[in-house]
N, C-alpha and C positions, 0 to 999 in steps of 0.2 A: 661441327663447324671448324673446328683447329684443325681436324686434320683433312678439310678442302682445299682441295688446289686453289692455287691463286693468282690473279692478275696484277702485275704489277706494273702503276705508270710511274714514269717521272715526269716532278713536275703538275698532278691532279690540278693544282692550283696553277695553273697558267692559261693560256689564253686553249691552244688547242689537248692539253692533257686535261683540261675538265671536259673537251664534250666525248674524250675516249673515255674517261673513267666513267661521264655520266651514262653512255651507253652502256657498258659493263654492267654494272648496277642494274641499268632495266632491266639488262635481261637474266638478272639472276646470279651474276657471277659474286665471287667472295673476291672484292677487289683494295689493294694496299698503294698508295703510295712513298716514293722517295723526294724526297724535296727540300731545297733552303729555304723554303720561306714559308714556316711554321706559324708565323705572325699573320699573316693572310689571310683572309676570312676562310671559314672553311662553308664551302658551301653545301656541305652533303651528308649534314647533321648528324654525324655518328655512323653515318654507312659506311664509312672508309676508314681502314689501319692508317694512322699516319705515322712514319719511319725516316730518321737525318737521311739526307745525300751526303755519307761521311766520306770523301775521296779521298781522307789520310790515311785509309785503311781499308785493304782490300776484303782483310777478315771479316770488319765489320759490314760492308757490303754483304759480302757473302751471309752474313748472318741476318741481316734485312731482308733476302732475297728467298730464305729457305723458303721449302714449299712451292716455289712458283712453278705453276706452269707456262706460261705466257710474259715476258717483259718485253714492255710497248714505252720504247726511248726516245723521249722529245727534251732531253739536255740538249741545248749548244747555247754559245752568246753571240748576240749579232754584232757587237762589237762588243772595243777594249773596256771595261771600265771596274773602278773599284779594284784594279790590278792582274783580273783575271781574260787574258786575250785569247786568240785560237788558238794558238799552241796548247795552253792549259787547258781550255774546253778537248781537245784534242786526246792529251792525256789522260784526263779524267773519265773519257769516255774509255778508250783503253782497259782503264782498270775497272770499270764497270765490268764491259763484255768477262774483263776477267776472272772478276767476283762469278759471274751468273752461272761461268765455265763451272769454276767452284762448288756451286750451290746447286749445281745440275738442275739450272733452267731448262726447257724443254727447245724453246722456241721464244728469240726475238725479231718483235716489227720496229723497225729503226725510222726515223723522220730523215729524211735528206734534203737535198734540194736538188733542179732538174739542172744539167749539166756539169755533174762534179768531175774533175780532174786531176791526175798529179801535176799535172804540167799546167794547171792555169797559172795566171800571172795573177788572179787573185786569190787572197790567203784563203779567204769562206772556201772558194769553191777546192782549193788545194783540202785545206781539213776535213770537209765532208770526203773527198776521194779516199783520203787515208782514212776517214773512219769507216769508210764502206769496206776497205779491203782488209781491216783488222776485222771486221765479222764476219766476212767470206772466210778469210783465214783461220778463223776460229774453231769452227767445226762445227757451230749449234748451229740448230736450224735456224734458218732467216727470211724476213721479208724485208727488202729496204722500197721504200715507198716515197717518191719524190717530185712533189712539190713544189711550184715556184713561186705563187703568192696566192695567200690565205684570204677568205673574204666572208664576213660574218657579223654577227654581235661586238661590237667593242673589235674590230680589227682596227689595223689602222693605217695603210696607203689608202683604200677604197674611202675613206673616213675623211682622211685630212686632203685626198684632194675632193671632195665636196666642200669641206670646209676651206678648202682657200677659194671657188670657186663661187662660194657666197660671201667674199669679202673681198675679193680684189678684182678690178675690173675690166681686169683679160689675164691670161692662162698661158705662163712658158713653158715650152718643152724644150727638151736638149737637142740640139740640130733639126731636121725636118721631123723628128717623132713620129717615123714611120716603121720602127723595132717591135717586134711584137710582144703582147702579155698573155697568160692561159691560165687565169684567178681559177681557182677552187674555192666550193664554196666548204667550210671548217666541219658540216656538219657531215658533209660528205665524206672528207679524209678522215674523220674518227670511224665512219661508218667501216670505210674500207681499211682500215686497221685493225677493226673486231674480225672481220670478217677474213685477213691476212691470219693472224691471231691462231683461229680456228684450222687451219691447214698442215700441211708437213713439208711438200716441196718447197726448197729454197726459189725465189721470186724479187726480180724487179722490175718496181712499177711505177711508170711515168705517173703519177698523180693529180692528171689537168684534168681542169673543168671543159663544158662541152662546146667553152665558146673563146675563140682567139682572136684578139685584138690588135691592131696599129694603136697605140700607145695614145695617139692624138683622136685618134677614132671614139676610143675609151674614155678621153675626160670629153669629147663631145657629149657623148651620150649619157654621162652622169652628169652634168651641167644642163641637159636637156629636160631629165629627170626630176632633178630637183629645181625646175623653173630659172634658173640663173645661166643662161646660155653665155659665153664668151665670146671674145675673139682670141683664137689659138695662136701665137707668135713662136716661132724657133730662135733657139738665143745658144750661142758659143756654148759647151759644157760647164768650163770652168764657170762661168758667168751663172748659170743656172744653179750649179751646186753652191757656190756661193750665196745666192740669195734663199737655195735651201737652207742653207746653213743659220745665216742671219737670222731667218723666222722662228729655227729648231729653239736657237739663243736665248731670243727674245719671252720665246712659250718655256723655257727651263728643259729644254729637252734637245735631242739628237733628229732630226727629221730624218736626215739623209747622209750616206756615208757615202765618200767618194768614189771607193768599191763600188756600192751598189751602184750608184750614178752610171759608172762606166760598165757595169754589168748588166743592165739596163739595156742601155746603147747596142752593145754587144749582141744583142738576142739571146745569153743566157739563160732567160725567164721563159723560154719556145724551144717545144721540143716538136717535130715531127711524128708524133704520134695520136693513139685514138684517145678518145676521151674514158676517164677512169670516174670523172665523179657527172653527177645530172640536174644538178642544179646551175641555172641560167644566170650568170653575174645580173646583166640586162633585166629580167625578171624581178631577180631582187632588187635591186636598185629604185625599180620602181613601185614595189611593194613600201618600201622604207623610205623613198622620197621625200617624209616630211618630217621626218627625226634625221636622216642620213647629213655629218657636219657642220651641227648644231653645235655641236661643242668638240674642240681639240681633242686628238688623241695620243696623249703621251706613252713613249716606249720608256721613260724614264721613271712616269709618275708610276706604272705600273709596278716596275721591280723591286718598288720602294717596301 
């Protein structure tokens, strides 16, 4: 067993690094993760190495990472808090890749998001570009696998606009909310992360689910789902982030960053391409209908 190669995520304990490591696991692998948040239940009773995310020290990365064959990287922050902003998630990843360089990892599958740039005007989508092109740069093999909204167990856009949708008695979108969405659903992007994982060509891959949304289309039809239909109102942006904001407050939590608001708007979250995962947002939605935004989903309560 010590001297099996090994998988390593970041992150096990998070929302989508648990259903990559728990896939790993099934299927046999000797899997380790890196992570700050030690305290977090561990949900995988002893099947999993657990090892700091020390970013003070590359060496010690490197010495977490020995062994690996595969590292599957789901660090970044969706925002600033606690002090550490994108710049820093930025860096920190940096000295990852460079630990792994180190440690002569074989092969990493990177998490992105779908349209990253150097030239966005927003910071998320700038840092994902820079960290795309520090692992192309790098020289290890790679998959960057990109994503623009996760939808599952405990997610939480698909979540909490069910939950405001059963509590308040019509439904704002930012201008006409006619921008589009392309949800993936989490068990599918861990799928196709093993399955990245397992290969050697360098690859990138738009990461959408098989169904693309008008944005106001979307909360129709989860309002429809779970029996609470609205009326859908277009409201100025500011106006709308704002009263994201207020409610985020209110619940002890960040709902909505003004970034994403306007990256939203933007089409950011739509890429022109084929579908990578097969699970039907629509499908689930109404599978879960009667648990789906019964209770708040905090990004805050979470990281706690």
């Amino acid at each position: 067993m010590a001297n099996e190669p090994v998988h390593v995520v970041t992150g096990a304990f998070g929302y989508s690094g648990r259903r990559i490591a728990k896939l790993l696991i099934d299927r046999g692998y000797r899997v380790r993760t890196l992570t700050n948040s030690k305290n977090k239940p561990n949900p995988f009773e002893g099947k999993i190495e657990v090892y700091p995310l020390n970013f003070d020290s590359v060496d010690s990365l490197a010495e977490s990472l020995e062994g690996t064959e595969v590292l599957y990287n789901t660090y970044w922050v969706r925002f600033k808090r606690k002090g550490v902003t994108h710049e820093i998630a930025v860096q920190n990843t940096f000295r990852l890749f460079e630990a792994a360089k180190k440690a002569n990892v074989r092969r990493i599958v990177h998490i992105s998001i779908t349209n990253p740039s150097l030239d966005s005007p927003f910071e998320y989508f700038r840092g994902k570009a820079r960290i795309e092109k520090a692992l192309i740069d790098s020289g290890i093999s790679y998959a960057i696998l990109r994503p623009a909204i996760l939808f599952g167990d405990n997610d939480i856009l698909i979540n909490n606009i069910a939950w405001t949708l059963r509590r308040l008695p019509l439904f704002g979108v930012f201008g006409d909310g006619k921008y589009k969405i392309q949800p993936i659903f989490v068990g599918d992007l861990a799928e196709l992360a093993v399955e990245s994982g397992s290969k050697n060509q360098n690859e990138i891959i738009n990461a959408i689910g098989p169904e693309t949304f008008i944005y106001r289309d979307l909360v129709k039809m989860i309002g429809e789902a779970i029996g609470c239909k609205r009326p859908i109102i277009g409201v100025p942006l500011l106006i709308g982030y704002i009263a994201a904001r207020l409610t985020g407050m209110m619940m002890g939590d960040i709902m909505l960053t003004w970034d994403e608001a306007r990256a939203l708007t933007m089409n950011l979250l739509y890429v022109n391409a084929p579908p990578a995962g097969k699970t039907k947002l629509s499908e689930w939605v109404k599978e879960n209908a009667n648990t789906l935004g019964l209770k708040y989903a905090s990004e805050l309560a979470k990281r706690k």
